[in-house]
C-alpha positions as CSV (number, residue, x, y, z in Angstrom):
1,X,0.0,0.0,0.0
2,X,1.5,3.3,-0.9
3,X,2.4,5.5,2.1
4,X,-0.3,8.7,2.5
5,X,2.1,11.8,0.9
6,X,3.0,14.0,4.4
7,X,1.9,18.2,3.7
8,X,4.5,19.5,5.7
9,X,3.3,23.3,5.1
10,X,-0.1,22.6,5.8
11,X,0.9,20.7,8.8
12,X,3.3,24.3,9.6
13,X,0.2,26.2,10.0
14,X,-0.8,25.2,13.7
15,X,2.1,27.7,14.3
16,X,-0.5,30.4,13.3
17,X,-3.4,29.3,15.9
18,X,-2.0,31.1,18.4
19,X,-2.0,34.1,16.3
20,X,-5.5,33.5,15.1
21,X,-6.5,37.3,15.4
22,X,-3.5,38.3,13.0
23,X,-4.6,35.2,10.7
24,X,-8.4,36.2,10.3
25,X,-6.9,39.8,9.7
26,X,-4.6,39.2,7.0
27,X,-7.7,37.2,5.1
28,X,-10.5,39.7,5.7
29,X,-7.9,42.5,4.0
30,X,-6.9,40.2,1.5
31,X,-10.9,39.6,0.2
32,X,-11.4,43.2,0.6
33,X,-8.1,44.3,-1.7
34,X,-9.0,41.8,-4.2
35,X,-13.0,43.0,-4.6
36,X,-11.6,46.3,-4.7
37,X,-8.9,45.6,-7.1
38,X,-11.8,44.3,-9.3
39,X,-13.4,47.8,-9.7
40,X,-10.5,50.0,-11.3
41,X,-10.2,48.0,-14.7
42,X,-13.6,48.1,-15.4
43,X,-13.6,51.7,-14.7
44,X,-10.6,52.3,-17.1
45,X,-12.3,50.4,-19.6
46,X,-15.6,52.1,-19.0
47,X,-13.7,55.8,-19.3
48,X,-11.9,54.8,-22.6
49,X,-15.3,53.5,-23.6
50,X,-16.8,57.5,-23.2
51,X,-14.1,58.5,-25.6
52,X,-15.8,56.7,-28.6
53,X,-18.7,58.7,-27.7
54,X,-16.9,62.5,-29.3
55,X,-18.7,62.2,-32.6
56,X,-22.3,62.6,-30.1
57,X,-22.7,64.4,-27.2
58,X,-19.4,64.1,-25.6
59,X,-19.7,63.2,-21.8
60,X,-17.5,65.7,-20.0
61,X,-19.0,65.5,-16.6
62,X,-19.4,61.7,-17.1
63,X,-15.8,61.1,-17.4
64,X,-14.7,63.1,-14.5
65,X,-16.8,61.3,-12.2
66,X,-15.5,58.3,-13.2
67,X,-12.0,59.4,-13.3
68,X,-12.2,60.8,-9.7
69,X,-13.9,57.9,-8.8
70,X,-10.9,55.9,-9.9
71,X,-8.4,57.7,-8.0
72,X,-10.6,57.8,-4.9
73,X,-10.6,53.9,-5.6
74,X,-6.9,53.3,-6.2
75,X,-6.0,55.6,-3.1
76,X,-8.5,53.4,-0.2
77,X,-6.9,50.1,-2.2
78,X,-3.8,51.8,-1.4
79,X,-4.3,52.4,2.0
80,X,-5.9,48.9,2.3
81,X,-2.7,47.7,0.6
82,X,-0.5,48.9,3.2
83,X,-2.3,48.1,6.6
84,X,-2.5,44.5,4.9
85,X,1.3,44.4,4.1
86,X,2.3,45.5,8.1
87,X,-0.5,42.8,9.1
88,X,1.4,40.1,7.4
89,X,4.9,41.4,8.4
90,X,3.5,41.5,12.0
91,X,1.9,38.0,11.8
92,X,5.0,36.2,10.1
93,X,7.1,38.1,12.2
94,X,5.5,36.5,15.3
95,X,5.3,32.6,13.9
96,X,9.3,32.8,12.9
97,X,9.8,33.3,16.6
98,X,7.8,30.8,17.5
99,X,9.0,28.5,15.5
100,X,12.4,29.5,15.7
101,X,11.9,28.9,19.8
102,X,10.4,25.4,19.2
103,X,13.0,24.5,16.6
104,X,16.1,25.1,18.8
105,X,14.6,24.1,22.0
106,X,13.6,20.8,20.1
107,X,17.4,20.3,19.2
108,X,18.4,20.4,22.2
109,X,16.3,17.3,23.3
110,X,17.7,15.8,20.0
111,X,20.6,12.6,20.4
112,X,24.3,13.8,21.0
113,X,25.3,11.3,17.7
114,X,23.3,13.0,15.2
115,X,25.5,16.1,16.2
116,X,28.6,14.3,15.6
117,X,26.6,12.6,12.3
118,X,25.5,15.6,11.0
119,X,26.8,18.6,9.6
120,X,26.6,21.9,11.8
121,X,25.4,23.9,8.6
122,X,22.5,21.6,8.5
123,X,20.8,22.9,11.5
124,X,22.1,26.2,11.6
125,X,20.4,26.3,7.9
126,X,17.0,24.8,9.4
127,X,17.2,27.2,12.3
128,X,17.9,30.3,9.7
129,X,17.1,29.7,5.9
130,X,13.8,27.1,6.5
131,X,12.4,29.2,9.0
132,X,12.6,32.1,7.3
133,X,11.5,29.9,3.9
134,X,8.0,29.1,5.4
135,X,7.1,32.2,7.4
136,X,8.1,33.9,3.7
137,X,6.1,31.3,1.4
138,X,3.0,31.8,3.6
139,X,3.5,35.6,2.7
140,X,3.9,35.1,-1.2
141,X,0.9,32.4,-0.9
142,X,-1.4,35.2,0.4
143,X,-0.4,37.5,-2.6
144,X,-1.1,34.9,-4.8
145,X,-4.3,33.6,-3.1
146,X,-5.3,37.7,-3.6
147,X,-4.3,37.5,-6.8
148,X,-6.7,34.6,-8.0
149,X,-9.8,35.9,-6.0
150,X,-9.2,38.9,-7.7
151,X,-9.2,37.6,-10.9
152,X,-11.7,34.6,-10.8
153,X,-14.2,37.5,-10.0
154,X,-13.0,39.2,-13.4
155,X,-13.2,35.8,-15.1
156,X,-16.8,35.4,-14.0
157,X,-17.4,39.1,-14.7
158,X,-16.4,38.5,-18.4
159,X,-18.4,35.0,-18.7
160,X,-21.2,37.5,-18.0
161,X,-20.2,40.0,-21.2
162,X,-19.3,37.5,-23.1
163,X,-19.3,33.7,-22.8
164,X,-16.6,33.4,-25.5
165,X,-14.1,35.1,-24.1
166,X,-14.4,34.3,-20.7
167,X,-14.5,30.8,-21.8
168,X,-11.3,31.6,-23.7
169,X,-9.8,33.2,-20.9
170,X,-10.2,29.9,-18.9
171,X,-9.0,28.3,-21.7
172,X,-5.6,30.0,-21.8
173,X,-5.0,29.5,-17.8
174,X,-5.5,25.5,-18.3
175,X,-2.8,25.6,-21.2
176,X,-0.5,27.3,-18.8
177,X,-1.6,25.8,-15.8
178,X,-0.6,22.3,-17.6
179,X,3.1,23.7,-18.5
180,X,3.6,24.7,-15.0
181,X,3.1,21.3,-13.6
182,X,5.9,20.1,-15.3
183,X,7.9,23.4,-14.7
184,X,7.4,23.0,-10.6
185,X,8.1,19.0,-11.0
186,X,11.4,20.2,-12.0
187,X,12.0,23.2,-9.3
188,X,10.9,20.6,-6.4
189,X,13.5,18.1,-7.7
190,X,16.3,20.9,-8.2
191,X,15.9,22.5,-5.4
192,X,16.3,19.8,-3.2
193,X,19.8,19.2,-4.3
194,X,20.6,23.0,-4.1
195,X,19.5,22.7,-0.5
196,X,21.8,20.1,0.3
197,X,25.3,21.0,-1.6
198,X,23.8,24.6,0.4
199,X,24.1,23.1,3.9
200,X,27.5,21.2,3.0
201,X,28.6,24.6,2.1
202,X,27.9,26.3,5.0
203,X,28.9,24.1,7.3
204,X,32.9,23.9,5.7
205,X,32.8,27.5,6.0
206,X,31.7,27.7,9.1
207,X,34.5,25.0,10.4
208,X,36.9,27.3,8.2
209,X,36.2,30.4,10.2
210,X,36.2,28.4,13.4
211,X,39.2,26.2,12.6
212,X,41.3,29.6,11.1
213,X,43.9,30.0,13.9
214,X,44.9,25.9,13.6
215,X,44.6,26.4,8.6
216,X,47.5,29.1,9.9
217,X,49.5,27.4,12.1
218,X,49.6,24.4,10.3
219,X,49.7,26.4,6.7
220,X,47.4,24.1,5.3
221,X,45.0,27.0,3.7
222,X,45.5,25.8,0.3
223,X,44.8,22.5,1.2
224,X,41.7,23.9,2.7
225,X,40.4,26.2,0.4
226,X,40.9,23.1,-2.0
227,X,38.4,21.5,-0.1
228,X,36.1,24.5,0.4
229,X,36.4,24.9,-3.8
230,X,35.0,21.4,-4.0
231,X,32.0,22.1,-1.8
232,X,31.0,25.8,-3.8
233,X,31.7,24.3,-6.9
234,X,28.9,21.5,-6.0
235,X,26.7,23.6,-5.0
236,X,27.4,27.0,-7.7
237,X,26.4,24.1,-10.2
238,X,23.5,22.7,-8.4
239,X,22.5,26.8,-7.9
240,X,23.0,27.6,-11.9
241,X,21.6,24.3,-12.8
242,X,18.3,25.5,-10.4
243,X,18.5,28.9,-12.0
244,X,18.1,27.5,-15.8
245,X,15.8,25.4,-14.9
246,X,13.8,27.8,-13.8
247,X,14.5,30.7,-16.5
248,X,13.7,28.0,-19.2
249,X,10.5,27.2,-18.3
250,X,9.5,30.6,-17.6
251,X,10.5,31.6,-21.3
252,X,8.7,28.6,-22.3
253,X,5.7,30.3,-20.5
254,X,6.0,33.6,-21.4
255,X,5.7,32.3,-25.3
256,X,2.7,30.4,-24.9
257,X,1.6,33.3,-23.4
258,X,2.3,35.5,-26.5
259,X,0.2,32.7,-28.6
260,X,-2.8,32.7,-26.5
261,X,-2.6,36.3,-26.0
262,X,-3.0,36.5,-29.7
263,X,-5.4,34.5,-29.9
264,X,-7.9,36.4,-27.2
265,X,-7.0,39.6,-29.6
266,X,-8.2,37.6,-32.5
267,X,-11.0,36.1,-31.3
268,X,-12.2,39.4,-29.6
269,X,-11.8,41.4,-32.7
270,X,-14.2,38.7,-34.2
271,X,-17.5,39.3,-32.1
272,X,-16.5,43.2,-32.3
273,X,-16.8,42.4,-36.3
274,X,-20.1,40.4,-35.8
275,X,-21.5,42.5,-33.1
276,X,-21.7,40.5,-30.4
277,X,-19.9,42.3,-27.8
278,X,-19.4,45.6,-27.3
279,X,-16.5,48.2,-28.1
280,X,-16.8,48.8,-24.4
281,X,-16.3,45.1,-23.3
282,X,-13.2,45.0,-25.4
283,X,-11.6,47.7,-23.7
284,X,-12.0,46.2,-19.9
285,X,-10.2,42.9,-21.4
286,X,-8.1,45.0,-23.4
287,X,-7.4,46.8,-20.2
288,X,-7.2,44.3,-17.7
289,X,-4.9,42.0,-20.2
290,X,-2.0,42.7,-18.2
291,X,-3.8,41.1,-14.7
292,X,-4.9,38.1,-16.7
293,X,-1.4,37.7,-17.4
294,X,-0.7,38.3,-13.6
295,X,-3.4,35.9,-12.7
296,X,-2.1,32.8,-14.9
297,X,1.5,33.3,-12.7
298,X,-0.5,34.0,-9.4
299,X,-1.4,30.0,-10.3
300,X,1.7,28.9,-11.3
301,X,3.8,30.9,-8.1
302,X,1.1,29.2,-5.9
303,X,2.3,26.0,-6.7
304,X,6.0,27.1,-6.6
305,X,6.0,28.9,-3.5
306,X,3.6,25.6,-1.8
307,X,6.2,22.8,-3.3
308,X,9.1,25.5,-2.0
309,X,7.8,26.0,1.2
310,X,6.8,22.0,1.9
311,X,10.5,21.1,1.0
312,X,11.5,24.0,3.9
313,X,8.8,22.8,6.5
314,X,9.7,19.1,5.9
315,X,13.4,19.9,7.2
316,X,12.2,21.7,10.0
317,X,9.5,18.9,10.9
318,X,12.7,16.6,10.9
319,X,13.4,18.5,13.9
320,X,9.8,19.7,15.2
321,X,8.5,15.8,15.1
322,X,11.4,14.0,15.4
323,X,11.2,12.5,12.1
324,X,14.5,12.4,11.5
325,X,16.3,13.0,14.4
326,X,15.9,10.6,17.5
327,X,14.7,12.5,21.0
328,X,16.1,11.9,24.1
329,X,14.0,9.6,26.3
330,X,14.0,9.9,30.0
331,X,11.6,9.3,32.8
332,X,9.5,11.1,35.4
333,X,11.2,10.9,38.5
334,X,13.1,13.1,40.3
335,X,16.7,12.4,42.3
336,X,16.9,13.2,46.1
337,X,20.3,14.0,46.3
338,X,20.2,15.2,50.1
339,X,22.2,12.1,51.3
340,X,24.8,11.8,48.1
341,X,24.3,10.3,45.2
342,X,26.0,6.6,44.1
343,X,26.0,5.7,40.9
344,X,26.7,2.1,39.5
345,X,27.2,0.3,36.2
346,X,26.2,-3.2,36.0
347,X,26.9,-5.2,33.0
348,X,27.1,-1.8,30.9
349,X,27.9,-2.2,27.2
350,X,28.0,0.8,24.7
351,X,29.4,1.5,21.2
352,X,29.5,4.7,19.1
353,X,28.9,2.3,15.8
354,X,26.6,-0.8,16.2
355,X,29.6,-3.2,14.6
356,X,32.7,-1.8,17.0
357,X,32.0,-2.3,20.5
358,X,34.1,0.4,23.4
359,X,33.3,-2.0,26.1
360,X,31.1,-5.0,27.7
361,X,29.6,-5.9,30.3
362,X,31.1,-3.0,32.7
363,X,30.9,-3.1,36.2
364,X,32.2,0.3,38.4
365,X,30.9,1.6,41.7
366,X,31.1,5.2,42.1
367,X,30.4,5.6,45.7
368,X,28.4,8.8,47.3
369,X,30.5,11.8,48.9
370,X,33.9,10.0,47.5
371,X,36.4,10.5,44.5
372,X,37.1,8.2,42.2
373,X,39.2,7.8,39.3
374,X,39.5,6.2,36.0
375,X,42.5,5.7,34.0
376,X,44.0,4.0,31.0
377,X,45.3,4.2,27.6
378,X,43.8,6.9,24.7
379,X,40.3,5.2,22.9
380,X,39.8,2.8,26.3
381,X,36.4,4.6,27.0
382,X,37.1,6.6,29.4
383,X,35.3,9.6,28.4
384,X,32.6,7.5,27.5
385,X,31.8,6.3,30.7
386,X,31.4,9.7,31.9
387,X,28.9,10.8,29.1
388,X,26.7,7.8,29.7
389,X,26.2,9.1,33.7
390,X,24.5,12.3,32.2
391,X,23.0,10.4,29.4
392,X,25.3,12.6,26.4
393,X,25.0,9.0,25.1
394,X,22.9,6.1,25.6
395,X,24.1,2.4,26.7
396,X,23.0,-0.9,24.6
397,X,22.6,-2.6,27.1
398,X,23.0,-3.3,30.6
399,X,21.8,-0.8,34.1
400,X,23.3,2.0,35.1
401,X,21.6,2.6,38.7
402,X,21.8,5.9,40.1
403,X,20.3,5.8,44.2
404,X,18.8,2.5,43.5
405,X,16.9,3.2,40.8
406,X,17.7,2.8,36.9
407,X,18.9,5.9,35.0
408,X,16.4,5.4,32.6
409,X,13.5,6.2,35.4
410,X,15.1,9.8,36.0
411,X,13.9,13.0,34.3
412,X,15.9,14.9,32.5
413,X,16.0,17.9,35.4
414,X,16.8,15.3,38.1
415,X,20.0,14.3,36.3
416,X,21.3,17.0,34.2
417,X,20.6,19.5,37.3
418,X,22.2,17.4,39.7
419,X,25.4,16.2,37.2
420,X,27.8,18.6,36.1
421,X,31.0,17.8,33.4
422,X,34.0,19.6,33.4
423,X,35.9,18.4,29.7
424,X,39.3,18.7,28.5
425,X,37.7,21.4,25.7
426,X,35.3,23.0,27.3
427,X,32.9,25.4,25.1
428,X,32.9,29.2,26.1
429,X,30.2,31.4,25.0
430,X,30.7,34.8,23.1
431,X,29.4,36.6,25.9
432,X,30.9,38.1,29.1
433,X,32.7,36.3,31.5
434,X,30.0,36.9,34.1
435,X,27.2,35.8,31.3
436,X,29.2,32.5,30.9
437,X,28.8,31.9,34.6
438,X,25.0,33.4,35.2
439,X,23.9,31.1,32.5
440,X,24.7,28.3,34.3
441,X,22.9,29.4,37.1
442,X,20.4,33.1,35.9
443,X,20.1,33.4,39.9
444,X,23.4,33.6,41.4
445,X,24.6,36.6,43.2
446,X,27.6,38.1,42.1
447,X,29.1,37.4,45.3
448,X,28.5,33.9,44.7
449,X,30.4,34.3,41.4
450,X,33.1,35.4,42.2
451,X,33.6,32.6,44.9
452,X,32.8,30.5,42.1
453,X,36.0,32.4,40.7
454,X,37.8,32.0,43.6
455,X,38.4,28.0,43.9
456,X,38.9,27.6,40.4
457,X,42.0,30.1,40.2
458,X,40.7,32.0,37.8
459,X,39.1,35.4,40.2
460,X,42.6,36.9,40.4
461,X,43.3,36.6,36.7
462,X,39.7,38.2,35.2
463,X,39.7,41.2,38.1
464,X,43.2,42.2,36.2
465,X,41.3,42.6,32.4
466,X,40.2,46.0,32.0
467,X,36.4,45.2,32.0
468,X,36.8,42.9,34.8
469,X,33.6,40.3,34.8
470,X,32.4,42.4,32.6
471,X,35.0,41.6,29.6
472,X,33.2,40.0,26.4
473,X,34.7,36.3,25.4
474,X,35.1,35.5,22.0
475,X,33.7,32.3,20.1
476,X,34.6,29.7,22.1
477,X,36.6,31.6,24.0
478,X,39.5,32.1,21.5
479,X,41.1,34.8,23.4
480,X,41.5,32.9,26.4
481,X,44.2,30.0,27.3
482,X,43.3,26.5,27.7
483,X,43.9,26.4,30.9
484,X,41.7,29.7,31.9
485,X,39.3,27.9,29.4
486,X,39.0,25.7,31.7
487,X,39.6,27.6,34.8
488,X,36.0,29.0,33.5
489,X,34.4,25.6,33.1
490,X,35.3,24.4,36.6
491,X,33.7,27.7,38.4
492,X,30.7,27.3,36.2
493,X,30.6,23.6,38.0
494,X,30.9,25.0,41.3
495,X,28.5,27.5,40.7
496,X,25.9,25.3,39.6
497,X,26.7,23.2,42.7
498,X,25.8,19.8,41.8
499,X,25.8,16.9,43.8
500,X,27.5,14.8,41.3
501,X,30.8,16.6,39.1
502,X,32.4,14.7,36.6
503,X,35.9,15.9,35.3
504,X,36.9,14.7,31.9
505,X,40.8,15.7,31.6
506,X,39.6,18.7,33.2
507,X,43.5,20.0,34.6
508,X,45.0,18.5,31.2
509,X,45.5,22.4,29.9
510,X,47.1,23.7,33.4
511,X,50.7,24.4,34.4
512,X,51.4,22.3,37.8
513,X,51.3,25.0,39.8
514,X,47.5,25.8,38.6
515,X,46.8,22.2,39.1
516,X,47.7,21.3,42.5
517,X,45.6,24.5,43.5
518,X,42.7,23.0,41.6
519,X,43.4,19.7,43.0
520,X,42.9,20.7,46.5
521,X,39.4,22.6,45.3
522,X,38.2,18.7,43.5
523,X,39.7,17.2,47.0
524,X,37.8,19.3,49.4
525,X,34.7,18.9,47.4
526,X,34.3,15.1,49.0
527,X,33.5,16.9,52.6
528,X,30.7,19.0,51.0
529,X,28.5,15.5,50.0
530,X,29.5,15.5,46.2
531,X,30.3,12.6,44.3
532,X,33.1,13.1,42.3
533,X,34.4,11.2,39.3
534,X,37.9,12.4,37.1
535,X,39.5,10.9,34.1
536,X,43.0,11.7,34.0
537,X,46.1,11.5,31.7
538,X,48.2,12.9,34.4
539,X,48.1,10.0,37.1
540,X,49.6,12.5,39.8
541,X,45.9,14.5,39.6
542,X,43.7,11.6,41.1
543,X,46.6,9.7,43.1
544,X,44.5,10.7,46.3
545,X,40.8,9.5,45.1
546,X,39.3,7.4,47.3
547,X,39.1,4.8,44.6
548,X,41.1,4.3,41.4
549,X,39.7,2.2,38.3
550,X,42.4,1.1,35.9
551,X,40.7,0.2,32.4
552,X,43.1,-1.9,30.0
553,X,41.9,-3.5,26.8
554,X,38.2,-2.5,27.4
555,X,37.9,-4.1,30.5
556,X,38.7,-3.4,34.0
557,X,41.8,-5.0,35.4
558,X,42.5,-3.1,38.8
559,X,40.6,-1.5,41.2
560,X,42.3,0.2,44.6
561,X,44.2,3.3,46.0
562,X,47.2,4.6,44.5
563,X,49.4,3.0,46.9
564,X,47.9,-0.5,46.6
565,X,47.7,-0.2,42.6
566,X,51.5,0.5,42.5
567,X,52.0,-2.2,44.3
568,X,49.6,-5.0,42.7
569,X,48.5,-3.6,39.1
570,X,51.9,-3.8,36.8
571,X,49.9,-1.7,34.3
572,X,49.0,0.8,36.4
573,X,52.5,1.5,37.2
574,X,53.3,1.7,33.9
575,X,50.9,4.4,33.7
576,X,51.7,6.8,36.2
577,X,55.6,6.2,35.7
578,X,54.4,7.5,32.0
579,X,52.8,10.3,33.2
580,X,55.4,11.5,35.6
């Protein structure tokens, strides 16, 4: 049975129920400008009819009523015009928003793989170009929808002068309303690829501009911008190949259009000949040719602008209904972390790729208001372990019980507010240093800031900038070091004062001085009923947790203090006599 075709742009328009006042404004001004609009052609033609009159009594005052009439006309269509355009700017100004707020806060809720699967320039193209796309189609449909009412009440007006030329009229529109099936076929398929070779553009320029500092230091710009040339080239093609497409079947339109419009000359000229319509009747089609014309590519944009904007609202329904993206699952309970939190992993197996697994069947304790420590070799899943405790990433199978209860019964508040990570590349926002912290926690006093600050070693070195807390961070906080980078990321921890804190290589960017200080700020956490967890390269960091898990070969082979490890676990020694 073949699968019921999805309208993704119909389904778009439950964005403008909120605005419903807005929405019934826009169509009550759009009926009235297109009644209106019916009335000045007919007067044209009606004036220019008077003029055949001269050889009688020529209608002076007739004329100028009419001709003021007009102007009186055009002037309120004007007026009607413009309070119609601001009520659609208002109106698609308000659903962007809304879906713009729906759109990110849905990626947010979206798996961590598809960001590592996907290109950024994807979503930032969803979030920006689609958005923009719908809210704009919906404003070219309404011209468009105008247009025809306008003109299907002229169509009907001239089946009531004349039945042959209306019929001819109706004629003519079917004849290009055909060719323009084929013409939008061809746009939808086009398009498509444009929109793709669009996003991979966007997204190497976007790594290009992040990634600038390391093309210069490793002088690999040519190599880069061969890439980048690639990528345009792709999609300049795909653009010009669009573009043709488009401009040839519009030509292919517009001389059809010269036919038929030959023929309504013709075939009006006719009945003028054999008096069956009058002079009169030819002058409003003569006059209104122009709107006919407009009306036949009112039909034809309506099905452009519908197949555009479907293609636009099917990317961002990939986000707004998960259609293509997998959401996050969690559960509905909360976590009482009054009395610590212990967290264990029984029989936990996980793998980035379903054919390569990181580990099996892991079992680790992480005991409440301790430290503990894992360590090993680079690509051992250390890291790993730590993003499956927040739930970054999902395990395939196996329990991961947090209080006694599974992770997968938790909501998403109850673990994300009470687990904080600290990782070796920490992201900094371009905002101010004090808007980096407050984000992570919009109620915290200043005070409590800069005590924040204060343990992580990093107060002394942002009161000496000259715009103090104040001082604006660039992306990613490019103009900072790594190790005030993560200076940063460790008082945003503290700040948010969670009960669980989970340091991935967090001291891996700091001189030795720097990191002893920090040590003794991770160490006196344990009295202050956190659970702490730290993945270290440098063995001389967690050589006083309370317990140390050494993970060889995927598995774990040694469990203990640093002084019994030394002793026992020939690996481990091997390790920290690496590190040292």
């Amino acid at each position: 049975m073949k699968k019921k075709k999805t309208h993704y742009l119909l389904k778009s328009l439950v964005f403008y129920k909120k605005h419903i006042k807005l929405t019934i404004a826009v169509a009550i001004l759009s009926i009235l400008y297109a009644v209106l609009s019916l009335l000045p052609p007919i007067l044209e033609g009606k004036i220019l009819a008077s003029f055949t009159e001269i050889l009688k009594d020529f209608p002076y005052a007739k004329i100028l009523i009419m001709a003021g009439v007009l102007v009186v006309l055009i002037i309120i269509i004007n007026i009607i015009t413009n309070i119609w355009s601001d009520t659609v700017l208002k109106l698609n100004e308000r659903v962007n928003f809304d879906i713009k707020h729906k759109l990110f806060k849905n990626l947010t809720k979206i798996k961590t793989h598809h960001f590592n699967n996907e290109q950024s320039g994807s979503f930032i193209s969803r979030l920006d170009k689609d958005c923009y796309a719908v809210a704009e189609s919906y404003d070219f449909i309404t011209d468009c929808l105008s247009c025809i009412l306008l003109n299907v009440s002229f169509i009907i007006y001239i089946l009531v002068l004349n039945i042959w030329v209306g019929l001819y009229t109706i004629l003519t529109i079917l004849i290009l309303y055909i060719i323009d099936i084929f013409a939008v076929r061809e746009f939808k398929k086009f398009g498509e690829i444009q929109s793709k070779n669009k996003d991979k553009i966007i997204s190497i320029y976007n790594e290009g501009v992040k990634g600038i500092r390391d093309i210069k230091n490793f002088n690999v710009a040519e190599e880069f911008s061969k890439e980048t040339d690639i990528h345009a080239s792709n999609y300049l093609k795909s653009a010009s190949k669009y573009t043709h497409i488009r401009r040839t079947w519009n030509r292919v339109r517009d001389s059809v259009k010269a036919v038929l419009t030959f023929g309504l000359f013709a075939l009006t000229l006719l009945l003028i000949k054999n008096k069956m319509i009058l002079v009169e009747t030819f002058l409003i089609v003569y006059v209104y040719k122009s709107n006919i014309n407009e009306f036949i590519r009112a039909v034809s944009d309506l099905r452009y602008y519908i197949a555009n904007g479907n293609v636009s609202a099917k990317r961002l329904f990939d986000i707004l209904e998960y259609n293509k993206y997998e959401k996050e699952v969690f559960g509905d309970q909360p976590l009482d972390p009054s009395e610590g939190i212990e967290i264990e992993f029984k029989d936990v197996s996980f793998s980035y790729e379903d054919n390569c697994k990181l580990f099996e069947n892991l079992n680790i304790l992480f005991e409440k208001n301790k430290i503990t420590a894992i360590v090993g070799k680079s690509g051992q899943g250390k890291s790993s372990i730590i993003n499956l405790i927040n739930k970054t990433y999902e395990k395939q199978a196996g329990n991961i019980i947090i209080n006694g209860k599974d992770i997968e019964e938790y909501s998403e508040d109850a673990l994300r507010d009470n687990i904080s990570i600290v990782s070796q590349s920490p992201y900094i926002f371009n905002l101010s240093i004090k808007e980096n912290l407050s984000l992570i926690k919009p109620d915290s006093t200043f005070e409590e800031i800069q005590e924040a600050c204060k343990k992580a070693q990093i107060h002394d070195f942002i009161i000496s900038l000259p715009e103090g807390y104040e001082t604006k961070l660039s992306e990613d906080g490019v103009n900072l070091s790594g190790g005030q980078k993560q200076r940063i990321a460790i008082a945003r921890a503290l700040l948010k004062k969670s009960n669980v804190i989970l340091f991935d290589e967090a001291t891996s960017s700091l001189d030795n001085e720097s990191q002893e200080k920090i040590k003794d700020v991770i160490f006196n956490l344990r009295n202050e009923n956190h659970t702490i967890i730290m993945v270290a390269h440098r063995l001389s960091t967690i050589k006083d947790a309370d317990v140390i898990y050494v993970i060889d070969n995927k598995k774990i082979i040694g469990k203990g203090t640093h002084k019994e490890l030394i002793k026992k676990n020939k690996k481990y020694k091997e390790l920290y006599n690496s590190t040292e």
